[in-house]
C-alpha positions as CSV (number, residue, x, y, z in Angstrom):
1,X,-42.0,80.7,-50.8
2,X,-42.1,81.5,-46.8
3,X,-40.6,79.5,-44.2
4,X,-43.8,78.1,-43.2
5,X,-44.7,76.9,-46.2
6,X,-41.9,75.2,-47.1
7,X,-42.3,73.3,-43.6
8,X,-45.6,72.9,-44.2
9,X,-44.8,71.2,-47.8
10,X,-41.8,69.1,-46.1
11,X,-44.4,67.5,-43.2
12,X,-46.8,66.3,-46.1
13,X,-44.2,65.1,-48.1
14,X,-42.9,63.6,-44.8
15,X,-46.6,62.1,-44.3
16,X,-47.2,60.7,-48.0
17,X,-43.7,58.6,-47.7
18,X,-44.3,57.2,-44.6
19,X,-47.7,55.7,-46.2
20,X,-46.1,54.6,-49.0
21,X,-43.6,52.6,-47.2
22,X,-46.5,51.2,-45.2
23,X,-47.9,50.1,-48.3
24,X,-45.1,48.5,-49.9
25,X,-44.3,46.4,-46.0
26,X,-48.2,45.1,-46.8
27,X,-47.0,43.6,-50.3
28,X,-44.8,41.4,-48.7
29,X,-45.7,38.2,-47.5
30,X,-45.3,37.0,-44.2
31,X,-43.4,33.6,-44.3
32,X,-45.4,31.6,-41.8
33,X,-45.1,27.3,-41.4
34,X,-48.2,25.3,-41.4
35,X,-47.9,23.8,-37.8
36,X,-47.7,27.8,-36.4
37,X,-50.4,29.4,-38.4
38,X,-52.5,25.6,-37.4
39,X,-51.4,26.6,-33.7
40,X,-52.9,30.1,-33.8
41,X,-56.1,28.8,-35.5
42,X,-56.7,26.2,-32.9
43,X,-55.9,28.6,-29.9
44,X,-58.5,31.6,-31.2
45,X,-59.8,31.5,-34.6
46,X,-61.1,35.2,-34.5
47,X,-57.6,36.1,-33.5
48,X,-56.2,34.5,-36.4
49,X,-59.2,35.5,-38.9
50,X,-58.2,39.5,-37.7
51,X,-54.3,38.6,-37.9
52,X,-54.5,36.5,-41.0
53,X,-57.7,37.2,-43.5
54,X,-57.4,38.6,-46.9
55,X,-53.3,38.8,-46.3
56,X,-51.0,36.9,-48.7
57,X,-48.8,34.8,-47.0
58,X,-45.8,31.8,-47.5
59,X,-46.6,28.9,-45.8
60,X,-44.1,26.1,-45.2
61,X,-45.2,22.5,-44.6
62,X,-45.5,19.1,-45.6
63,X,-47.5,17.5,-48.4
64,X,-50.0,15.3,-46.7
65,X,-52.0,14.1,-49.8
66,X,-51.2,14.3,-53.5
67,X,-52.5,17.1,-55.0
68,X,-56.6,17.1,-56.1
69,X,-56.7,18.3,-59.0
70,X,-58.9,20.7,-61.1
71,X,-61.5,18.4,-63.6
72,X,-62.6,21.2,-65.9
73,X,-62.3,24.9,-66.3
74,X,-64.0,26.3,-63.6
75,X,-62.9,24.2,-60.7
76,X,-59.9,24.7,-58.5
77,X,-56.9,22.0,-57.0
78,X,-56.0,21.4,-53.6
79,X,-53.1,19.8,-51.6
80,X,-53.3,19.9,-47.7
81,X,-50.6,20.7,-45.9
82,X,-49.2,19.9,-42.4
83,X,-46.6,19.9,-39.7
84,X,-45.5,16.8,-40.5
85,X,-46.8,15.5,-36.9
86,X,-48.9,13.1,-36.7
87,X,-52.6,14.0,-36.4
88,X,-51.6,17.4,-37.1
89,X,-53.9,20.2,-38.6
90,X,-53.7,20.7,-42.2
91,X,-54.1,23.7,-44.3
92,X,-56.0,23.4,-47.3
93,X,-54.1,25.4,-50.8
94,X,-56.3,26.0,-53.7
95,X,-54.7,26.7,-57.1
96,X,-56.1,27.4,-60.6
97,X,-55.8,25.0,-63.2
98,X,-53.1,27.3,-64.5
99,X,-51.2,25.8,-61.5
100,X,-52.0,22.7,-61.6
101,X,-48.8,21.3,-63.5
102,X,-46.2,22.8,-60.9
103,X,-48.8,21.1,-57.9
104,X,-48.5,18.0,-60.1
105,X,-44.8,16.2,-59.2
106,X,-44.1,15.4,-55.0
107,X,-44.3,12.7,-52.8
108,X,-46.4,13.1,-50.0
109,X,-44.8,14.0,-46.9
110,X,-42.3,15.9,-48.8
111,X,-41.8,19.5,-48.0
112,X,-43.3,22.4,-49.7
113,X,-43.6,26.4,-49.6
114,X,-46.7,27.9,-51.3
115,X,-48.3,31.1,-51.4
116,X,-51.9,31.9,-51.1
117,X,-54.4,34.0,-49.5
118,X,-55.8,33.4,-46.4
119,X,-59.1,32.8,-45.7
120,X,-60.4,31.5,-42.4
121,X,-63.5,31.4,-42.3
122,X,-64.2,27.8,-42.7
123,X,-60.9,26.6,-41.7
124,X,-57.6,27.2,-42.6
125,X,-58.0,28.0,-46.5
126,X,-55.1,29.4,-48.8
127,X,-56.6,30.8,-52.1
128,X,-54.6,31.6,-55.4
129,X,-52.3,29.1,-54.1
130,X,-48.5,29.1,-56.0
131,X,-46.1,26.6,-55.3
132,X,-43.1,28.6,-54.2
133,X,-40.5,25.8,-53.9
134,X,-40.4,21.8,-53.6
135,X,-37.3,21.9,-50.2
């Protein structure tokens, strides 16, 4: 094998790990609380839509409602969550009816982490919603 070769194999190989470790920093999900990602919404939604959409992300708020939950098969729960300010903006969490029981036992205003996808384009929507902790 020549010289240039093996520098030639070395910069690829150089190329395809850097990707990968981009790819493995996407799978991660930002932790984010509710009354920041409600501040970025408010100041520029498109911002937050191009920041935000499609990503997974940990969000840390308050309960503001006891959890809706899902009547039959094919619909989905939802909880809101806030800042825990008054008259602040609340994210909406969906879950599946396979989450239902873990969204089933808080007290509203108590805190909670979930995970979800965010979707903004009718306000601030988590999809696929997991309850991460109850703290």
């Amino acid at each position: 094998m020549e010289k240039r070769e093996i520098v030639f194999r070395g910069m690829i190989m150089l190329a395809v790990l850097t990707a990968l470790d981009s790819c493995r920093a996407n799978f991660s999900p930002r932790t984010i609380s509710a009354e920041t990602l409600a501040d970025k919404y408010s100041v520029s939604v498109e911002a937050a839509r191009r920041e935000f959409d499609g990503k997974e992300l940990v969000v840390k708020g308050y309960a503001s409602n006891f959890a809706v939950m899902p009547r039959d098969d094919e619909s989905e729960g939802m909880i809101l969550l806030n800042s825990g300010k008054k008259d602040a903006h609340e994210v909406q969490c969906w879950f599946s009816r396979y989450e239902a029981a873990e969204f089933a036992d808080y007290a509203v205003g108590q805190p909670l982490t979930v995970r979800g996808i965010f979707n903004g384009e009718s306000g601030m929507l988590l999809k696929f919603c997991k309850l991460v902790s109850k703290d």
